[in-house]
DODREN-347261 format. One line per 10 residues: number of its first residue (from 1); their letters; for each residue x, y, z of N, C-alpha, C, CB. Coordinates in Angstrom, 2 decimals, decimal comma, padded with zeros to 5 digits, always signed. Atoms other than C-alpha are relative to their C-alpha. Glycine has a CB too. Layout:
<sites>
NUM = a = X Y Z X Y Z X Y Z X Y Z  ...
</sites>
This chain:
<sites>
1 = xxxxxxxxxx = +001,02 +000,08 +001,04 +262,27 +024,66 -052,60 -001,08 +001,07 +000,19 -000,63 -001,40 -000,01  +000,89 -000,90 -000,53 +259,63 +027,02 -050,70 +000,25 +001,34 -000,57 +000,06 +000,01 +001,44  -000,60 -001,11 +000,53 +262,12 +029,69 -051,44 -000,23 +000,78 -001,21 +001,00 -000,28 -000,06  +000,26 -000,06 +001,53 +261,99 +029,33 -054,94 -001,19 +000,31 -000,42 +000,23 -001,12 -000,63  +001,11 -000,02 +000,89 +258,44 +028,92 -055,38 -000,47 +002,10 +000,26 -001,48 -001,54 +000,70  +000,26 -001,05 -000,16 +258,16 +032,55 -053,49 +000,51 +001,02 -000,66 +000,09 +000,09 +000,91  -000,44 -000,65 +000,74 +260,34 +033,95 -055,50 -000,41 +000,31 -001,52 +000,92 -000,37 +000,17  +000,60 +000,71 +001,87 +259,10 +032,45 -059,29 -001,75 +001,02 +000,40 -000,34 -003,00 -000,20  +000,83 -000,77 -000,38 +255,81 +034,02 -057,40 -000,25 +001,57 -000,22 +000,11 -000,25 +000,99  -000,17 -001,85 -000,11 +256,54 +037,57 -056,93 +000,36 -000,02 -001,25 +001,24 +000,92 +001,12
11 = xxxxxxxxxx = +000,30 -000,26 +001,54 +258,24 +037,55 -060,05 -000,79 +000,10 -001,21 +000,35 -000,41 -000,33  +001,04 +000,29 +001,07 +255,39 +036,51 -062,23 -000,81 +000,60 +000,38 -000,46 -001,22 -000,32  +000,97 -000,41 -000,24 +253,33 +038,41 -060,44 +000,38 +001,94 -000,38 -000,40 -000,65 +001,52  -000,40 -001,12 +000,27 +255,57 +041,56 -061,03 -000,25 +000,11 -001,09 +001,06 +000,28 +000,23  -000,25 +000,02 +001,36 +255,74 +040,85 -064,46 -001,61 +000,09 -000,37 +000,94 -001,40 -000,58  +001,03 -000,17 +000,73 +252,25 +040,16 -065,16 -000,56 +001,45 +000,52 -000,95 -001,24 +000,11  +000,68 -001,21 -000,38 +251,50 +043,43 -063,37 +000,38 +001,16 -001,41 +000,66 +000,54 +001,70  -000,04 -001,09 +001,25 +253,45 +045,60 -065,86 -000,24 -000,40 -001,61 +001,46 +000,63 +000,02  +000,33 -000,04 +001,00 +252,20 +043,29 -068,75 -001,38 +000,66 -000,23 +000,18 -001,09 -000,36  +001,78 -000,59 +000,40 +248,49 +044,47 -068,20 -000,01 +001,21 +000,14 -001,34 -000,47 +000,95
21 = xxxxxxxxxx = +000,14 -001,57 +000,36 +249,65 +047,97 -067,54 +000,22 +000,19 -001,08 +000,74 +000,93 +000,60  +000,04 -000,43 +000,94 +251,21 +047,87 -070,65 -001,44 -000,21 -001,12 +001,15 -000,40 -000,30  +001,04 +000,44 +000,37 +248,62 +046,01 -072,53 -001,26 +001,14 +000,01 -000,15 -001,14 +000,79  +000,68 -001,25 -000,46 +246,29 +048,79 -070,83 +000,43 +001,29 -000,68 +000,22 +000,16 +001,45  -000,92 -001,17 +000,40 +248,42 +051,48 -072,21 -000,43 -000,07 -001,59 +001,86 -000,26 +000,37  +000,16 +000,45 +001,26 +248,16 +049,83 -075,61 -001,10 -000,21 -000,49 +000,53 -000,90 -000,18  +000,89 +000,08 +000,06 +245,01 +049,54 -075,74 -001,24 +000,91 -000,23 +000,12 -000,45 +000,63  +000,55 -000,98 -000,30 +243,92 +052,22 -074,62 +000,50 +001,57 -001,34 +000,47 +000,04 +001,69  -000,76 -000,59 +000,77 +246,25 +054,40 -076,77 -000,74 -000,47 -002,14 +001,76 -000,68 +000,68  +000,85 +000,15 +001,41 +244,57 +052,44 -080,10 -001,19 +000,61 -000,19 -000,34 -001,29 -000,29
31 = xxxxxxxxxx = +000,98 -000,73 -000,18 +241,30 +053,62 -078,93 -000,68 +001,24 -000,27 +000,05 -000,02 +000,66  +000,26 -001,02 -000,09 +241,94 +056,72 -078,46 -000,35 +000,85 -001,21 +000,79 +000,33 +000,62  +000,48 -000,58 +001,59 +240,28 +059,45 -081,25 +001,25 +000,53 -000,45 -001,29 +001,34 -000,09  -000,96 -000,62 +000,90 +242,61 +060,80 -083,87 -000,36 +001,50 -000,86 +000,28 -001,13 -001,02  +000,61 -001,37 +000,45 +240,84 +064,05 -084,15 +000,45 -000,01 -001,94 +000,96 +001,59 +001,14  +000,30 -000,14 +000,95 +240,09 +062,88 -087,85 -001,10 +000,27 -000,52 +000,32 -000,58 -000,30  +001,62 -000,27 +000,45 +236,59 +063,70 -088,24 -000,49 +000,90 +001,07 -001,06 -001,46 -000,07  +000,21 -001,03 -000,91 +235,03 +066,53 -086,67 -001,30 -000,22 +000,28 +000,30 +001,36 -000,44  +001,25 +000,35 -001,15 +231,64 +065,67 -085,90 +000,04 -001,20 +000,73 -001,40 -000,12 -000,63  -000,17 +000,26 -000,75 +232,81 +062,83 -084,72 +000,28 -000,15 +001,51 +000,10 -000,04 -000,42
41 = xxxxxxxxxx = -000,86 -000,62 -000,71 +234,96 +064,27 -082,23 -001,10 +000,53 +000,80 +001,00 +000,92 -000,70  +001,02 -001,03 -000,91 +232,14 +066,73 -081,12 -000,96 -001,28 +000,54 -001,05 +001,47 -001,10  +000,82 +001,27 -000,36 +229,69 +063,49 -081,02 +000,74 -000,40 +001,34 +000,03 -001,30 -001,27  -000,47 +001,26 -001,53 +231,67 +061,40 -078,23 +000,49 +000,95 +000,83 +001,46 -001,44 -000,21  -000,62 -000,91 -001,27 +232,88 +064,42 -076,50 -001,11 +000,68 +000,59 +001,14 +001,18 -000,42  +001,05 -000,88 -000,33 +229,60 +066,10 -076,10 -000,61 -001,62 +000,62 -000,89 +001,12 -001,44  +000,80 +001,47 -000,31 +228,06 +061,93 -075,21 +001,37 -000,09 +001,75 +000,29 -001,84 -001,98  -000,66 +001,12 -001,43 +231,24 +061,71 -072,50 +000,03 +001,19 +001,13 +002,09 -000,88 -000,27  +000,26 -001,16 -001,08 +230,16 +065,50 -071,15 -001,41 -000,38 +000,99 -000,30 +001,60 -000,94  +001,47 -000,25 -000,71 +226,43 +064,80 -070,93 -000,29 -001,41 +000,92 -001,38 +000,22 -001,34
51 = xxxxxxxxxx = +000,81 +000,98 -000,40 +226,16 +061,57 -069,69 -000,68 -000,09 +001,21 +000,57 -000,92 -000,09  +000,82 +000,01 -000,99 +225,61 +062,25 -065,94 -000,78 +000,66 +000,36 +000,35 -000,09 +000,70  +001,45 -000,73 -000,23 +223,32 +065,03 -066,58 -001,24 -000,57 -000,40 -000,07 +001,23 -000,67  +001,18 +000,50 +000,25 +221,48 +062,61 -068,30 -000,43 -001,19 +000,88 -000,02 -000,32 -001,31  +000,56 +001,04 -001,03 +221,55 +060,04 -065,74 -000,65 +000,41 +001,38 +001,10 -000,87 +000,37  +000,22 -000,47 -001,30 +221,39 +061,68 -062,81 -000,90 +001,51 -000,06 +001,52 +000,14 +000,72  +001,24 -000,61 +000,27 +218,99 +064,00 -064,27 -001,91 -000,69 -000,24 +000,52 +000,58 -001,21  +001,36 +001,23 +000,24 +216,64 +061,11 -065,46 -000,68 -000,52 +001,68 +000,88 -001,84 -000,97  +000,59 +000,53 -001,22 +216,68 +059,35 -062,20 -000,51 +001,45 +001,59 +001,46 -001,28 +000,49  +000,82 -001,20 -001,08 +215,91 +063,30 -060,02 -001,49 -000,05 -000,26 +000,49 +001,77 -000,32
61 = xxxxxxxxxx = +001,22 +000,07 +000,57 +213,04 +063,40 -062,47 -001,09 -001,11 +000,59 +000,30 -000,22 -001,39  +000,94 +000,88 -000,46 +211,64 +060,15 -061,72 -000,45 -000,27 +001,70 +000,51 -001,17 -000,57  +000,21 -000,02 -001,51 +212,22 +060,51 -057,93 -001,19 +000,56 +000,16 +001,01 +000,76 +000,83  +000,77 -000,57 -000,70 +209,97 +062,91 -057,69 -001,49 -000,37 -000,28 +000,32 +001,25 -000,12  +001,06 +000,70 +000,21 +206,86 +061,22 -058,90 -000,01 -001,41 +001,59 +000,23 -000,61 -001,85  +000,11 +000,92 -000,95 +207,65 +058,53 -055,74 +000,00 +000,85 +001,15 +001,03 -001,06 -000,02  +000,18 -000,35 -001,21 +207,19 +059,11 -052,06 +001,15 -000,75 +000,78 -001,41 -000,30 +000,42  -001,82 +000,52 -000,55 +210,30 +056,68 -051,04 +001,39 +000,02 -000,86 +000,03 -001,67 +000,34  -001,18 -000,01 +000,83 +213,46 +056,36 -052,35 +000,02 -000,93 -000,99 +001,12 -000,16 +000,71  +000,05 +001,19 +000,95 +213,73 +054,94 -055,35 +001,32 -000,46 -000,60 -000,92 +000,32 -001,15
71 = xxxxxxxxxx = -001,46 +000,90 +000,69 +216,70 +052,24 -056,59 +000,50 +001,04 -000,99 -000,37 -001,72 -000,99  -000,70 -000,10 +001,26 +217,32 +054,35 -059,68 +000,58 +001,17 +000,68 -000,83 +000,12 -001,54  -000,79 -001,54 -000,42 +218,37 +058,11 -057,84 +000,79 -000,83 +001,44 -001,47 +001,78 +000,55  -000,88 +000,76 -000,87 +219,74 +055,52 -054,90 +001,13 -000,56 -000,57 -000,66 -000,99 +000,60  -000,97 +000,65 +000,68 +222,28 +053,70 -057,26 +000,47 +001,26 -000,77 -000,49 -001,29 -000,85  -000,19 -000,93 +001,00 +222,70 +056,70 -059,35 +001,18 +001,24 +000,87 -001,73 +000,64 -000,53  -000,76 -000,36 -000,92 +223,85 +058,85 -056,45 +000,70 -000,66 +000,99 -000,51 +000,63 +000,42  -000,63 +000,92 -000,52 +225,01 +056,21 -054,06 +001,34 -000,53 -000,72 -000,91 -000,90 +000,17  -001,17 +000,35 +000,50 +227,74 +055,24 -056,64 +001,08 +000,81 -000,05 -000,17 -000,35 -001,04  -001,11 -000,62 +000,14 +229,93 +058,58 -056,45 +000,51 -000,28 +001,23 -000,06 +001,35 -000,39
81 = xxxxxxxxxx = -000,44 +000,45 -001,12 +230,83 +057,54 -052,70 +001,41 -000,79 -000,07 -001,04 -000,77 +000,51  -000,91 +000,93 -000,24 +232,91 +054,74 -053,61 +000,84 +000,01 -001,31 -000,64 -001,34 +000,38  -001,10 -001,01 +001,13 +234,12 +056,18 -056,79 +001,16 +001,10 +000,25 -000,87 +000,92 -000,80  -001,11 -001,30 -000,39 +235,55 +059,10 -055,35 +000,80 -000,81 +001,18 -000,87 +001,76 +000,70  -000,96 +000,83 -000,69 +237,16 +056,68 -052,63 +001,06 -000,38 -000,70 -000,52 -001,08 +000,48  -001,19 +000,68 +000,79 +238,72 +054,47 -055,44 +001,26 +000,92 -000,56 -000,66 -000,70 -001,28  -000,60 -000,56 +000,39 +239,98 +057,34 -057,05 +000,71 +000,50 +000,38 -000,29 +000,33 -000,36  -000,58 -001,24 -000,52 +241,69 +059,64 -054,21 +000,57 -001,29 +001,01 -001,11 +001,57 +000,59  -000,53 +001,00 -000,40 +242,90 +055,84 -053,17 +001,20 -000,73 -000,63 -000,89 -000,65 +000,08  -001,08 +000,64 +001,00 +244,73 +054,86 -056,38 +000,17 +000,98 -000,27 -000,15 -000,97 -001,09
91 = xxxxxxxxxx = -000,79 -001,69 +000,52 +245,67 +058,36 -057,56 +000,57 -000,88 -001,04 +001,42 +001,14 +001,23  -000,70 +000,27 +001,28 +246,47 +056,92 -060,74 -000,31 +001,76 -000,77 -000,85 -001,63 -000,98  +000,22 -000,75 +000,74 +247,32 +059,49 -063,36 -001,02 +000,06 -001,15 +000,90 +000,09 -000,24  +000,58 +000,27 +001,59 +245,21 +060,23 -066,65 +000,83 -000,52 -001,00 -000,45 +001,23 -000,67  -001,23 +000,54 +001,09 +246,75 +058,68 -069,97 -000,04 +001,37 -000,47 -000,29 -001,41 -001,33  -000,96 -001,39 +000,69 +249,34 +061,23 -071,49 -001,54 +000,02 -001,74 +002,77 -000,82 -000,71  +000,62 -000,12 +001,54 +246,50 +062,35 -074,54 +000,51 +000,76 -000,55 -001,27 +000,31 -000,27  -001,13 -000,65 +001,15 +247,69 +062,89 -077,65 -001,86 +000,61 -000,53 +001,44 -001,54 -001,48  +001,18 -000,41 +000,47 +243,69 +063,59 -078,93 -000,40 +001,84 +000,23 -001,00 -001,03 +000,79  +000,24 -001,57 -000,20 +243,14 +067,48 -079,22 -001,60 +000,19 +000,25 +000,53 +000,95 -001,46
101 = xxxxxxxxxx = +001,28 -000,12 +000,35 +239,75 +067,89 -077,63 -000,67 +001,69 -000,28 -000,68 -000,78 +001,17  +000,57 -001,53 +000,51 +237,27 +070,66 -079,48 -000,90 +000,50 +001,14 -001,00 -000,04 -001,55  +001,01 -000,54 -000,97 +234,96 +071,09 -076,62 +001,04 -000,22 +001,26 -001,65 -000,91 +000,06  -000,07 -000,23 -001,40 +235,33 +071,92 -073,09 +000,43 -001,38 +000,79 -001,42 +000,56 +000,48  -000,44 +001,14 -000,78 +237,01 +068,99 -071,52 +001,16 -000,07 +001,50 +000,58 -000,74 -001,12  -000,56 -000,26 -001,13 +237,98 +068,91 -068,08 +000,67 -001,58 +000,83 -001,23 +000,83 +000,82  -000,02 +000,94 -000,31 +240,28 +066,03 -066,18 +000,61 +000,34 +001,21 +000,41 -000,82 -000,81  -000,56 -000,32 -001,77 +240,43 +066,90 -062,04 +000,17 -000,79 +000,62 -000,71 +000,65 +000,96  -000,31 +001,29 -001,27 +240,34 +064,02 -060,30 +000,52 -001,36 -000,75 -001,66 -000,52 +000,98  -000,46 +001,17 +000,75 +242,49 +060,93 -060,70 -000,80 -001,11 -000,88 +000,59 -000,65 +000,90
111 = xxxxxxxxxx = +000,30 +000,86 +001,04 +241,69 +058,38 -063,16 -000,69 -001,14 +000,15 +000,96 -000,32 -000,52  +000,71 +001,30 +000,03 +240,90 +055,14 -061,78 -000,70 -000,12 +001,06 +000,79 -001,13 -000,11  +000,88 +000,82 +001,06 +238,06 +053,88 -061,64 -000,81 +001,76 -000,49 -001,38 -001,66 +000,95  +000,70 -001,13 +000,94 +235,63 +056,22 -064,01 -001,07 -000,31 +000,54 -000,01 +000,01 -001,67  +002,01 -000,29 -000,87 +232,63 +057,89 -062,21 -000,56 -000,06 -001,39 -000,63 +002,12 +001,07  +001,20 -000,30 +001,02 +231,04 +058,53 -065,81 -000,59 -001,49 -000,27 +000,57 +000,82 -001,58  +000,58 +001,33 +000,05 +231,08 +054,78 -066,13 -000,74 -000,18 +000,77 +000,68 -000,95 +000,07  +000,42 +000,26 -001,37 +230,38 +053,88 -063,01 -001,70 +000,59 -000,05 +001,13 +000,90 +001,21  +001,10 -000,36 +000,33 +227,21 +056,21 -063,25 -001,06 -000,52 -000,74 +000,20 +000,75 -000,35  +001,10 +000,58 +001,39 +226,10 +055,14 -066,85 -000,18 -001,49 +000,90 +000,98 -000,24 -002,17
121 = xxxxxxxxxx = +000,05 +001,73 +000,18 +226,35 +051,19 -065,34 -001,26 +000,05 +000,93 +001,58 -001,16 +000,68  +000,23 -000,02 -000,10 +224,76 +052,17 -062,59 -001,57 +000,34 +000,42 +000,73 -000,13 -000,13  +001,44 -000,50 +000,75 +221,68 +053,75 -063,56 -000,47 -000,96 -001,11 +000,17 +001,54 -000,77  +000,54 +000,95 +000,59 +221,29 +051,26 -066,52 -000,27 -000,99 +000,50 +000,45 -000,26 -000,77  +000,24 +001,81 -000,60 +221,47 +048,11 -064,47 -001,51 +000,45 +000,70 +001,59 -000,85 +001,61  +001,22 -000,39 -000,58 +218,74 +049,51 -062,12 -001,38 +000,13 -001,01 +000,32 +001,34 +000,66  +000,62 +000,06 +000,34 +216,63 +050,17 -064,55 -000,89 -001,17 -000,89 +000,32 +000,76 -000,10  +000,21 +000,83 +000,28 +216,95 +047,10 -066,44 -000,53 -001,07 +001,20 +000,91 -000,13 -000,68  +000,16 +001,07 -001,36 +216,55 +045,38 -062,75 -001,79 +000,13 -000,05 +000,94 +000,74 +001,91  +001,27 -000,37 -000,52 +212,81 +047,18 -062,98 -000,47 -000,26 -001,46 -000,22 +001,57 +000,78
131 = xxxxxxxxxx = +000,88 +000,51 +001,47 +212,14 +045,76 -066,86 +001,33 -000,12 -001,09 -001,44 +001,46 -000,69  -001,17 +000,79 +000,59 +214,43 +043,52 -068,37 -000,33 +000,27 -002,08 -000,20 -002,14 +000,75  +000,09 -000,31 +001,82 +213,28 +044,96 -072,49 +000,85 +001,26 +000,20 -001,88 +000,39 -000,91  -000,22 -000,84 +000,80 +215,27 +047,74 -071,91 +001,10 -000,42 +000,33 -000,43 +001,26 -000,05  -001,88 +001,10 -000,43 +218,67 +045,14 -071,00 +000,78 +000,47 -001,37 -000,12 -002,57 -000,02  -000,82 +000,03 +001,17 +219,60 +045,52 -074,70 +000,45 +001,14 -000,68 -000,56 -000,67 -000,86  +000,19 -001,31 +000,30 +218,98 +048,96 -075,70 +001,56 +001,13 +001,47 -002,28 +000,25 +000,35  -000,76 -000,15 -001,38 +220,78 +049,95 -072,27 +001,65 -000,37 +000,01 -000,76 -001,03 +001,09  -001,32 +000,75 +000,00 +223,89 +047,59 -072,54 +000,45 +000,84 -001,86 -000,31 -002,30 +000,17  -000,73 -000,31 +001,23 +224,46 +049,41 -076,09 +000,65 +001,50 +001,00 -001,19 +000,26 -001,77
141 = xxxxxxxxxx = -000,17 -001,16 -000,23 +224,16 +052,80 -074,49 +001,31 +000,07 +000,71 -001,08 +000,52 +000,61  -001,00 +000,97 -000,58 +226,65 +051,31 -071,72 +001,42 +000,11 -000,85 -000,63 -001,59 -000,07  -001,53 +000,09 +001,21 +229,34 +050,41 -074,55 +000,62 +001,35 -000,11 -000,42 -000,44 -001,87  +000,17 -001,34 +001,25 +228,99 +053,65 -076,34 +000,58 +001,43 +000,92 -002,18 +000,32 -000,60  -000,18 -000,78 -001,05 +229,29 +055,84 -073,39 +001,31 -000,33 +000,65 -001,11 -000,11 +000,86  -001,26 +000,42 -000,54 +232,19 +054,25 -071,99 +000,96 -000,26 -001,15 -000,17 -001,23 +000,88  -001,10 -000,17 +001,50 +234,15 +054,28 -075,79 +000,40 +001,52 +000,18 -000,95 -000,26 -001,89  -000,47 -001,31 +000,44 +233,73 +057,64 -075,22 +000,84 +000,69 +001,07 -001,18 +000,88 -000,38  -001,37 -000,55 -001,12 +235,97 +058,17 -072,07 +001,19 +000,01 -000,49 +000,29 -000,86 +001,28  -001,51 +000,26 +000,17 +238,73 +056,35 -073,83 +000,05 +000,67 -000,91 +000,63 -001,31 -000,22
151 = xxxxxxxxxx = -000,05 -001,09 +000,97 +237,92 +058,37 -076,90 +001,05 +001,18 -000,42 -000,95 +000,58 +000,31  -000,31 -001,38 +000,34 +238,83 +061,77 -075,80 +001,28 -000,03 +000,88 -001,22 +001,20 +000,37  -001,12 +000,15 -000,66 +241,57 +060,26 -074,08 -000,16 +000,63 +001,96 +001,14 +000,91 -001,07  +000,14 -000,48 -001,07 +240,07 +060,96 -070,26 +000,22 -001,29 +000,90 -001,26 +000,76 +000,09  -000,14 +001,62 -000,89 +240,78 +056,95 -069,10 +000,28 -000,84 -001,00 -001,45 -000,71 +000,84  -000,39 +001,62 +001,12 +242,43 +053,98 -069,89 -001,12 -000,74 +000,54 +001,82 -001,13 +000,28  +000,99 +000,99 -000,40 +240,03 +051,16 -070,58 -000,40 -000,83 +001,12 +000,11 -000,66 -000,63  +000,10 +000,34 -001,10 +240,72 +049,70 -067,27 -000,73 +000,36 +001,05 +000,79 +000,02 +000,23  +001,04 -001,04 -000,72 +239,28 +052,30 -065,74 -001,43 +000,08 -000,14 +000,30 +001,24 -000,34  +000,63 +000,26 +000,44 +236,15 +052,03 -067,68 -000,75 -001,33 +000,65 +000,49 +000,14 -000,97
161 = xxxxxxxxxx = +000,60 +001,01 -000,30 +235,89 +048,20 -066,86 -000,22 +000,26 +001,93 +000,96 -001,35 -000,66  +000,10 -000,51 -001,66 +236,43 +049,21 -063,03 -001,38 +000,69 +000,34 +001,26 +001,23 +000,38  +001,30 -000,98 -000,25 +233,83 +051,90 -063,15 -001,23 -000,69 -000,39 +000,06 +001,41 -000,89  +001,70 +001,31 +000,74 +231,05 +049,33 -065,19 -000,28 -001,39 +001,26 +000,75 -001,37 -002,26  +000,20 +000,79 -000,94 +231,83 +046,96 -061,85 -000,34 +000,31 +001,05 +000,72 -000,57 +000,16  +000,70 -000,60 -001,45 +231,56 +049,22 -059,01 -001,61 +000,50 -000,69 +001,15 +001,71 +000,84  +001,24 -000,55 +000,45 +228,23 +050,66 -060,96 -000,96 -001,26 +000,09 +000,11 +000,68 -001,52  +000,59 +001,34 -000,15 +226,85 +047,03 -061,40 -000,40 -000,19 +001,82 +001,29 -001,27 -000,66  -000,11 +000,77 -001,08 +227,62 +046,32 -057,88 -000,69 +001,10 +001,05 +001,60 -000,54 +000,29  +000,82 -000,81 -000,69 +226,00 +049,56 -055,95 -001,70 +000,10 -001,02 +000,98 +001,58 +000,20
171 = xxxxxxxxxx = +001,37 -000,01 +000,33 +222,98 +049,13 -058,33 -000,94 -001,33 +000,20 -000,02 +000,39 -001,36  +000,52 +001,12 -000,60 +222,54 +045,40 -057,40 -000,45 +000,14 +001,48 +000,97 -001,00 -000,12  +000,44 -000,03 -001,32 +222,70 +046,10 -053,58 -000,72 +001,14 -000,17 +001,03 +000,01 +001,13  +000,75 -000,90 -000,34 +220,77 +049,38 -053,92 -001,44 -000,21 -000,47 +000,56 +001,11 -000,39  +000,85 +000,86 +000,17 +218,28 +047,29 -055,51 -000,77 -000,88 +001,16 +000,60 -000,67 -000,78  +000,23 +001,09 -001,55 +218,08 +044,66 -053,30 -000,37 +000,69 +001,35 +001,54 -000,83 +000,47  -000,05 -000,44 -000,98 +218,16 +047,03 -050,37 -000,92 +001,11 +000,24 +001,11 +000,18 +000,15  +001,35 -001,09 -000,52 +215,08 +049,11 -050,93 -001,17 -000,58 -000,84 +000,23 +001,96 -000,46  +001,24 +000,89 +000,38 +213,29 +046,21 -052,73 -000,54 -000,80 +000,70 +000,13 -000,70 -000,90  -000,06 +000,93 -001,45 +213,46 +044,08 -049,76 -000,95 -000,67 +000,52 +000,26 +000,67 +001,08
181 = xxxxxxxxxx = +000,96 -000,75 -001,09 +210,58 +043,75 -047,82 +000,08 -000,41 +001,43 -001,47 -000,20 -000,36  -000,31 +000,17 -001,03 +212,03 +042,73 -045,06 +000,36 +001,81 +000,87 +001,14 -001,13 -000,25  -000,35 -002,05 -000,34 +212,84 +046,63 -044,98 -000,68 +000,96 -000,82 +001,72 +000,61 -000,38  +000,95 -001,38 +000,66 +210,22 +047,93 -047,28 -001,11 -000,01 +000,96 -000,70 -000,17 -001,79  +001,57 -000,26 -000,64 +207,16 +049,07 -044,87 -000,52 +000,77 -000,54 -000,23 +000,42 +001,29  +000,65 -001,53 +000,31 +204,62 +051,04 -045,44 -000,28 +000,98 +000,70 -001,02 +000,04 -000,43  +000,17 -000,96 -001,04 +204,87 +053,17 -042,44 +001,20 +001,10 -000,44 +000,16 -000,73 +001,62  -000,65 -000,82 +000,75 +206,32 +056,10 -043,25 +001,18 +000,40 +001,55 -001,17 +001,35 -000,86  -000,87 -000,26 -000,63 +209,80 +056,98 -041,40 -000,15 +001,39 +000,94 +000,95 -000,07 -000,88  +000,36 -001,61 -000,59 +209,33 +059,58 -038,47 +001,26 +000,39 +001,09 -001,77 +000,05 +001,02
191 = xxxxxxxx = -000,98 -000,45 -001,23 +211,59 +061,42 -036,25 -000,17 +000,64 +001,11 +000,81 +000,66 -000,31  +000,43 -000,16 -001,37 +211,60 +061,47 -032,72 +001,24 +000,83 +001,06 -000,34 -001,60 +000,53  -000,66 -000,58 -001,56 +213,46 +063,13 -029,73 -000,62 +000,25 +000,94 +000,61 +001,13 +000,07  +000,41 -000,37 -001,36 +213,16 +064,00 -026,65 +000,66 +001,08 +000,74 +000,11 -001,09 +000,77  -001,22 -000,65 -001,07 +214,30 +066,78 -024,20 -000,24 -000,13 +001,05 +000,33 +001,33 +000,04  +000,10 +000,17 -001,20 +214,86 +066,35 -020,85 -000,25 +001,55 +000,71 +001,24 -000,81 +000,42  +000,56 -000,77 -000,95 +213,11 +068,60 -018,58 +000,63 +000,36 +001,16 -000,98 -000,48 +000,31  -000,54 -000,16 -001,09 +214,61 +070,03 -015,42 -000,97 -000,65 +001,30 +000,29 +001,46 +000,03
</sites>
């Protein structure tokens, strides 16, 4: 009986694996643009170029007005770490695009999970963590930004939801971890050595 159940196991577990790839595939593939409208086209491709200059431009900017590190250039940069892990971990391919893009579109590194997500999530969550009115405004941008990966055909949606979880999840602990005060002082961090003398 044990046998069986290990077997009925794996099977269903095989199976549901290549139903959500397909599913994923299918999904992703509806999504994708149909280079029928041309400012369209330029719109979400120019929104899925700029986004981390605008994030990770926003949060340099605001750094430099602080004297410690602040959650938003900590989550913002802190998130390509474990992005570029996932990615050069799963070496998934890109989806085969059929979308002809008009601008400059580049796809070097494997697919799953999506730094642009990942980025946008993580920079919005943070900021919403520091004033919950801009949760709604934010969570659109969020959407919109991540339509536009699958758009131009640079990720399947999976990828997307992957990248919106690791981003969530390095902007919660990078939060937490320099809001603290168990570890926020106000003594400012100094560095010491010593050399030994003859």
């Amino acid at each position: 009986m044990r046998k069986w159940f290990v077997i009925v196991s794996i099977l269903s577990i095989a199976y549901a694996e290549s139903f959500w790839r397909s599913a994923d595939a299918s999904i992703t593939a509806a999504l994708e643009g149909k280079n029928s409208s041309l400012y369209l086209d330029v719109a979400m491709e120019g929104l899925a170029l700029a986004t981390p200059f605008i994030e990770i431009g926003h949060a340099g900017f605001s750094q430099i007005e602080n004297s410690k590190l602040s959650p938003l250039l900590a989550a913002s940069l802190g998130v390509q770490l474990p992005i570029l892990a996932g990615k050069y971990i799963c070496k998934r391919q890109r989806p085969q695009r059929q979308y002809r893009p008009r601008l400059w579109n580049s796809r070097w590194t494997p697919s799953f999970p999506s730094g642009h997500a990942a980025t946008t999530v993580a920079w919005a969550a943070t900021i919403s963590f520091a004033d919950s009115k801009y949760s709604l405004p934010l969570a659109g941008y969020t959407l919109i930004t991540g339509y536009s990966q699958v758009y131009v055909g640079n990720h399947y949606v999976s990828d997307v939801i992957a990248g919106w979880v690791v981003g969530y999840a390095v902007a919660f602990f990078s939060n937490n971890l320099i809001n603290n005060k168990k570890y926020n002082t106000n003594e400012s961090p100094q560095l010491r050595f010593s050399i030994p003398l003859p």
